[in-house]
C-alpha positions, 0 to 999 in steps of 0.5 A: 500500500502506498502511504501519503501525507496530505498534512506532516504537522497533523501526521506527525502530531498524531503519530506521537499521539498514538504512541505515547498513548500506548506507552501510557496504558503499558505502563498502567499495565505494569503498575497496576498488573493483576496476578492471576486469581480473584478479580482486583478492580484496583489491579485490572492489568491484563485480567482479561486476558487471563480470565477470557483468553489464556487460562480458558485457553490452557483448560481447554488443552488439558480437556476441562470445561472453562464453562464449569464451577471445577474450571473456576476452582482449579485454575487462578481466575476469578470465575468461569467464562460465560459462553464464548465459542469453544472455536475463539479459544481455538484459535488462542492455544498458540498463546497459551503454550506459552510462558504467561508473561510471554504471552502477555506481552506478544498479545498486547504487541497483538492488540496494537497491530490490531488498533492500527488495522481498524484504523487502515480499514477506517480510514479506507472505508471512509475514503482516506486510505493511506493517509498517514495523518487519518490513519494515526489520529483513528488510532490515536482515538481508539486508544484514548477511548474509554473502549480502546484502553480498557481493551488495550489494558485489561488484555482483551479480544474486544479488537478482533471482534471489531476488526472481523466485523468491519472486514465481514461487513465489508467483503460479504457482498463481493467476496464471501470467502473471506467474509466467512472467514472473519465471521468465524472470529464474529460468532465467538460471541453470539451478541455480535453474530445474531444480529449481524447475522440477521442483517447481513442476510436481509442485505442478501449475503446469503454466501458469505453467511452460509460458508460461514456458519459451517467454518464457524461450526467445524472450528467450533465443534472439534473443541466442543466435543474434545471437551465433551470426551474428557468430560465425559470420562470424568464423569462416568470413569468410560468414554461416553460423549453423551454425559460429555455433551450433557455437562458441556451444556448444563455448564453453559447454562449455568455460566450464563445464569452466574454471568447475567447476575454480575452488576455490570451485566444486568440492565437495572444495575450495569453502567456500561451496557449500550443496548436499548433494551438495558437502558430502557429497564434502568427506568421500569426496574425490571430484569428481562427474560432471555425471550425478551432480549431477543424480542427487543432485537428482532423489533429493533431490527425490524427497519434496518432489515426492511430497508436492506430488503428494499435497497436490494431490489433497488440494487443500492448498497453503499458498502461498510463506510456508507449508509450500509455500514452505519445501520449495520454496525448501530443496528447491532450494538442497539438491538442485543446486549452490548458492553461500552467497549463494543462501541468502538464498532463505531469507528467507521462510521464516525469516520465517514461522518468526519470525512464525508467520502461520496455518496451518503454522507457527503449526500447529508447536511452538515447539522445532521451529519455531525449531530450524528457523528456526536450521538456516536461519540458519546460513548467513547468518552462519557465518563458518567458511565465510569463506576469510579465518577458514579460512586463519587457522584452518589446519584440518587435513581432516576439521575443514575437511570439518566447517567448510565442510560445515556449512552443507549440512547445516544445510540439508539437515537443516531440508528433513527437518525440514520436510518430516516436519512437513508431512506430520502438518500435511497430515492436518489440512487436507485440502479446505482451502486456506491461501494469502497475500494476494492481492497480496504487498504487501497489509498484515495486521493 
């Protein structure tokens, strides 16, 4: 790829930006490192990494559930992993042969490289591709946001999760492929592969998901039933995969019901989840059944899927850093359970909103545009939606519902926005096709 500068002060300003900001957090990361074992809130250095990556990582090696109560007590975590595809840890073994530290230090070299790919992709997407001065000033916001660092900090995959999405997004529709292939790193949690899912196939990407929910499944199934035969063999002393299967699930469902009850991860109590739906029982005090999460998100889905349907037979698809990307990825993180470090989803289209490449957002006026790219910032750097401010603040309920149900609302209410202006924009481009580069990384002038 053919790097240019179009403003050396800016580039260069953004650069030191950026690696000073990594340099922070790693030096936050030693200091404030958290030894394997009981969850610290004062020491977070890395413990995601060791709760949700390495050590689940190694269980899965030796043939132990890190869905199972016997996980949590035998290896130093602080409790097990809800349920993530048994594929992600899969692919994370090669970490976990590894000497701890070693691993850890390779994987936050990882999520760096990681930051600068996200930021390529933006930029590109949003018809800045290989510009020095927009490339480093994205990363330099992702690492400053509340998301990024605490991604970057905690030792999390939150990073891949985005940049497969971003990529899934962007070649499902010309090259299913490779599309598969990032949605097999998507489907690691279900709160990112149902709705994208869902949208991806009113979009009409029915290869792209077809080669993918059987990648996913092979990649997923090989783990899951290695786990099912030592478990079984625990179990009942003799091979026998239905016991195996049997715990497997039971374990699942109970990690699910431990993982549901944290504060920070009901809708009444949490301060960090972006969906709709918790910001909504924040206000009713009530907690949602499981069928009502998924009722919510079929509802909240209902129009973005209509007017992919409809852009489809009009033939118009803008691609990841248009109106397509913008629905998708708020569709998403509005309609099911999401944590706030999933909004750095966002980074393309605030980017495209900044940069207005042609077609939708050069297409939209000013006032509109950047109201939306507001909405949209807010929650990479609210800080009402940190404990550490809430606790000093000492709101009473409705001015904590207001604080922590903000950032859901801001969200919901940019996918509003958005979608009302895709479908005025959409008349005008009926038979047309605005897509990005072919490659993601291909420079624009």
């Amino acid at each position: 790829m053919r790097w240019v500068t179009h403003h050396k002060p800016l580039a260069v300003l953004a650069v030191i930006a950026f690696l000073g900001l990594v340099a922070v957090t790693a030096l936050r990361v030693v200091r404030q490192y958290q030894l394997p074992g009981p969850f610290d809130s004062s020491h977070q250095g890395m413990c995601d990494f060791h709760n949700g990556i390495y050590f689940p990582a190694r269980a899965l090696i030796a043939g132990v559930s890190p869905y199972g109560q016997g996980y949590a007590d035998s290896y130093p975590v602080a409790r097990q992993i809800p349920f993530f595809s048994p594929g992600i840890l899969l692919l994370h073994t090669p970490l976990a042969m590894l000497p701890l530290h070693v691993a850890e230090v390779i994987y936050f070299v990882f999520s760096v490289a990681l930051v600068i790919v996200i930021a390529m992709v933006s930029a590109a997407a949003a018809g800045k591709g290989g510009r020095v001065e927009w490339v480093a000033s994205i990363a330099a916001l992702l690492v400053a946001s509340r998301g990024g660092h605490i991604t970057l900090f905690d030792g999390y995959f939150t990073f891949e999760l985005v940049l497969a999405t971003l990529l899934a997004i962007h070649w499902a529709d010309e090259k299913p492929g490779r599309a598969a292939l990032a949605l097999v790193i998507v489907s690691a949690k279900p709160t990112y592969i149902i709705p994208l899912g869902f949208l991806l196939l009113a979009r009409g990407n029915l290869k792209a998901l077809i080669l993918g929910a059987a990648t996913s499944v092979a990649i997923a199934l090989a783990p899951f039933m290695y786990l099912a035969y030592h478990e079984g063999v625990r179990e009942t002393g003799q091979v026998d995969l239905g016991a195996g299967v049997a715990k497997l699930l039971n374990d699942i469902a109970t990690t699910q019901q431990v993982h549901m009850t944290m504060p920070d991860e009901s809708p009444v109590h949490s301060w960090t989840r972006l969906d709709l739906l918790a910001s909504v029982c924040k206000w009713t005090r009530s907690e949602p059944s499981q069928w009502t999460h998924l009722f919510v998100m079929f509802a909240l889905l209902f129009w973005p899927m209509v007017a992919f349907v409809m852009r489809r037979r009009q033939q118009i698809d803008d691609g990841l850093g248009g109106a397509t990307g913008a629905m998708i990825l708020l569709a998403v993180l509005t309609s099911l359970y999401h944590q706030s470090y999933d909004a750095m989803l966002l980074v393309v289209p605030i980017t495209a909103a900044i940069a207005t490449p042609p077609g939708y957002w050069a297409a939209t006026g000013m006032h509109l545009r950047w109201g939306i790219a507001a909405l949209m910032l807010l929650p990479q750097f609210n800080l009402l939606s940190t404990q550490s401010l809430l606790t000093k603040l000492d709101l009473g309920p409705a001015a904590y519902a207001f604080a922590t149900g903000l950032n859901g609302l801001a969200i919901a209410f940019a996918l509003l926005l958005v979608c009302y202006r895709e479908r005025s924009f959409a008349k005008s481009l009926r038979g047309k096709r605005f897509g990005e580069p072919k490659s993601p990384f291909a420079p624009r002038k």
